[in-house]
C-alpha positions in Angstrom: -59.0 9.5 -0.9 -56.5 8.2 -3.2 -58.1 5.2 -4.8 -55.2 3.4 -6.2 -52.8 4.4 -2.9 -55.4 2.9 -1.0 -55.8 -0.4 -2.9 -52.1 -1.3 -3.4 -52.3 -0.7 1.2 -55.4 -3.1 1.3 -53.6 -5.9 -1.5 -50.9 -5.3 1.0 -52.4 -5.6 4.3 -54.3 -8.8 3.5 -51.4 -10.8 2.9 -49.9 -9.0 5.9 -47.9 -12.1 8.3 -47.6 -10.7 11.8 -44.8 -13.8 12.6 -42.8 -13.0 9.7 -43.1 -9.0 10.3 -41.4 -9.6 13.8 -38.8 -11.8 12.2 -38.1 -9.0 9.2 -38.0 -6.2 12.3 -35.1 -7.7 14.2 -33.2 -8.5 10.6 -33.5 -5.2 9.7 -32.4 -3.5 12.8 -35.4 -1.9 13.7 -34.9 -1.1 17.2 -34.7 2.2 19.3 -31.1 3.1 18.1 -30.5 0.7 15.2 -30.6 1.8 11.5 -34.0 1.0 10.5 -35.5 2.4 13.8 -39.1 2.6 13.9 -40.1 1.0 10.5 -42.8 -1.0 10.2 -43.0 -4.4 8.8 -46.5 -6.5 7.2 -44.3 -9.7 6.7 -44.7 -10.2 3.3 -42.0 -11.6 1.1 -40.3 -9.7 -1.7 -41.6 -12.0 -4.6 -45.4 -11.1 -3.1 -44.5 -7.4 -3.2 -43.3 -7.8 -7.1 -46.4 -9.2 -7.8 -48.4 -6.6 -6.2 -46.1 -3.3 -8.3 -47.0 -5.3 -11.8 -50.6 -5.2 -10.7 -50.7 -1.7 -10.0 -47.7 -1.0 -12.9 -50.0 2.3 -14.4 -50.3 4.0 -10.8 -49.1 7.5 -11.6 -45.5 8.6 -10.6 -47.1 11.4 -8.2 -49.0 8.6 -6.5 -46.1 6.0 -6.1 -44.3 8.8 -4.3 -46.9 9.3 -2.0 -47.0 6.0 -1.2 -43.3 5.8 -1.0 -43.6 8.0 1.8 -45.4 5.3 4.0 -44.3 4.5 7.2 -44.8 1.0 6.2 -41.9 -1.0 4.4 -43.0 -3.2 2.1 -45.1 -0.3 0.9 -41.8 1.5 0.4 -40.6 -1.0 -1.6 -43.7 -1.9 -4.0 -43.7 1.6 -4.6 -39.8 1.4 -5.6 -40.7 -1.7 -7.5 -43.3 0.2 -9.6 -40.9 3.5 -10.5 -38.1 1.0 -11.6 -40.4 -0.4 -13.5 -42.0 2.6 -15.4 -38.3 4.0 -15.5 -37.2 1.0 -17.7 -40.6 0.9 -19.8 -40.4 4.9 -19.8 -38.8 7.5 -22.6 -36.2 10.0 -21.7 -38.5 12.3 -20.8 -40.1 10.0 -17.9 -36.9 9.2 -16.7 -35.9 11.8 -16.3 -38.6 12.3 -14.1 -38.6 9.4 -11.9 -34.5 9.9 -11.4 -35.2 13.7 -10.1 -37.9 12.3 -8.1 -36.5 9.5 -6.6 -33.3 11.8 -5.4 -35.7 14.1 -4.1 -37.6 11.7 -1.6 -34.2 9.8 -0.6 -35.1 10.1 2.9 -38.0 7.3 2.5 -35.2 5.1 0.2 -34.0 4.0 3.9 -33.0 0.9 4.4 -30.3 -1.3 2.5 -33.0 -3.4 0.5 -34.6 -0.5 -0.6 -31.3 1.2 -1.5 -29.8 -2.2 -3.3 -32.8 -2.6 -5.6 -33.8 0.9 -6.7 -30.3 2.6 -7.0 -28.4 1.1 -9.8 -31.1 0.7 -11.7 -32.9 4.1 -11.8 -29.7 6.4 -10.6 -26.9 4.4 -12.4 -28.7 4.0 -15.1 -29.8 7.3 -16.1 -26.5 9.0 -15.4 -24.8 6.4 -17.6 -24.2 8.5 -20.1 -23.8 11.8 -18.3 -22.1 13.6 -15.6 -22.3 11.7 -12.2 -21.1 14.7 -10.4 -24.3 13.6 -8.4 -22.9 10.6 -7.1 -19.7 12.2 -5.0 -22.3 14.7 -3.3 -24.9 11.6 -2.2 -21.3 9.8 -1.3 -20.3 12.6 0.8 -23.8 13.0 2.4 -24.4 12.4 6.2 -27.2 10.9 5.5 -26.7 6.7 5.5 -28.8 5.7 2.9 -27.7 8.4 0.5 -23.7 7.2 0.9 -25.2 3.7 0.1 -27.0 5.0 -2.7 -24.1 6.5 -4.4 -21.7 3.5 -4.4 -24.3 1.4 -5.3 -25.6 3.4 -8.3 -22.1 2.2 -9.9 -23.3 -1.8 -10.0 -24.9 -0.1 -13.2 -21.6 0.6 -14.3 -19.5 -2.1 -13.6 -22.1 -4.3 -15.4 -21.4 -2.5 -18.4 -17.7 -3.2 -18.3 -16.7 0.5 -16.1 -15.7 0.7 -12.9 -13.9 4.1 -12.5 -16.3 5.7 -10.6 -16.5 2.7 -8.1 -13.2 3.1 -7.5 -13.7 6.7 -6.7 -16.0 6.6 -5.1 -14.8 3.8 -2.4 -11.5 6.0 -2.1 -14.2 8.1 -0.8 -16.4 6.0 1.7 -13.1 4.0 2.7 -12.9 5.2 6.4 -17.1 5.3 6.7 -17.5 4.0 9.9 -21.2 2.4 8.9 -21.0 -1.5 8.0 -23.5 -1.0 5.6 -21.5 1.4 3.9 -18.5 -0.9 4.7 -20.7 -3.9 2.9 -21.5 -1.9 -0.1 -18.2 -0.7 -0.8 -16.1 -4.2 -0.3 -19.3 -6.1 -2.6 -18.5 -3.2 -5.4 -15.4 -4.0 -4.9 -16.1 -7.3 -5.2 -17.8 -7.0 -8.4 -15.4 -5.0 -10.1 -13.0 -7.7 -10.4 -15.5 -10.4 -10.9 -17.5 -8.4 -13.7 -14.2 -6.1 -14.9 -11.1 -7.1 -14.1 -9.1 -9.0 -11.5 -6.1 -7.0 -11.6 -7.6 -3.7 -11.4 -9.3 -5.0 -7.9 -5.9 -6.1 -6.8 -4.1 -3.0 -7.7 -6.9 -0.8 -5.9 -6.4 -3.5 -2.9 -2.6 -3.3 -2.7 -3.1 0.7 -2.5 -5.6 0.1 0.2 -6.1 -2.8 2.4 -3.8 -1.6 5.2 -6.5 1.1 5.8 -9.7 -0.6 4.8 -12.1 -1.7 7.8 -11.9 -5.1 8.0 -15.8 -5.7 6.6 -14.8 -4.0 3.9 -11.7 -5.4 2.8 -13.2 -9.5 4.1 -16.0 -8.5 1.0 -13.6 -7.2 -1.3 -11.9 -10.6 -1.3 -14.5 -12.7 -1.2 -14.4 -14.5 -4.2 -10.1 -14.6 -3.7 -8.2 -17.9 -3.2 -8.6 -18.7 0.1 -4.3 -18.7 0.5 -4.5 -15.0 -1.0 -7.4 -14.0 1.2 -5.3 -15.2 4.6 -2.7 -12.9 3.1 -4.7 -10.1 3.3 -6.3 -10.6 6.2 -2.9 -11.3 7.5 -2.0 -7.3 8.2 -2.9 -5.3 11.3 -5.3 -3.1 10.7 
């Protein structure tokens, strides 16, 4: 018996909401067939979860991924909230850990919450500074969540003012017929010329939009003029 595992489950399953779990299962596509098949929801809000990975911030790395393997969500997700929390607070040498970890156990990094608020801030972080060769394998992966992970490693990135390998990597994912990866790409998209620069969105855009799925190319523009945005929208695609 793990005694920590077992505590951060029994914080958990005490402020469990079965109403709110069955409205969380149907908004994340949990049904035979849908992309978060099978995964099991306590209810609980994202703030409450926060709350639960400070109080259990010192649980050891080994023990976070075991409970990162949990059939259960929000137990996925404190356990994400706890390694992106020792990553930050941790030296080179820890995270360097976590990141080889947290590529290793992608499969249980699968659904797009989990993706969104692990990747840019343990994978695009540490490979700020070094090769991201990583990045293009995970965005040619046929696995869903790793595809997502890649592009969405880059918010890192573009936060600090680069956006090359967003643009790269979206060349990349532009015909992925997943709207998740459709979402991700058009809101990096997005971000590049909100955070970096207009013109450089525009210029990938005027390459592009003709081939982009609509989702895509509709998040791309978001923030866009609404006159501008018709214009785009305007093609046949």
């Amino acid at each position: 018996m793990n005694i920590g595992i077992d505590s951060v489950k029994k914080d958990l399953e005490e402020l469990s909401d079965p109403l709110k779990a069955k409205i969380l299962q149907r908004f994340f596509k949990t049904g035979k067939g849908q992309y978060g098949e099978g995964d099991i929801f306590l209810g609980i809000q994202v703030p409450i979860s926060r709350k639960i990975a400070r109080k259990y911030s010192s649980l050891k790395v080994d023990d976070v991924i075991s409970l990162l393997k949990s059939p259960v969500h929000e137990e996925r997700l404190v356990a994400l909230f706890i390694i992106v929390n020792q990553f930050e607070k941790g030296n080179e040498k820890i995270k360097e850990n976590i990141f080889k970890k947290y590529l290793e156990n992608t499969r249980y990094i699968n659904n797009w919450d989990l993706v969104d608020l692990s990747a840019d801030r343990i994978v695009g972080d540490y490979l700020y500074e070094k090769p991201r060769d990583i990045l293009y394998i995970l965005a040619r992966s046929a696995n869903l969540w790793e595809r997502r992970i890649a592009v969405m490693a880059t918010f890192n990135f573009i936060k600090k003012g680069s956006f090359e390998d967003t643009l790269k990597i979206s060349s990349m994912l532009l015909n992925d017929s997943h709207d998740l990866i459709q979402k991700a790409v058009g809101w990096m998209l997005r971000e590049v010329g909100k955070r970096c620069s207009k013109e450089v969105l525009e210029e990938f855009l005027k390459s592009n939009y003709k081939k982009m799925p609509r989702t895509m190319l509709r998040y791309a523009i978001e923030k866009f003029p609404k006159e501008l945005r018709q214009n785009y929208l305007k093609v046949e695609i």
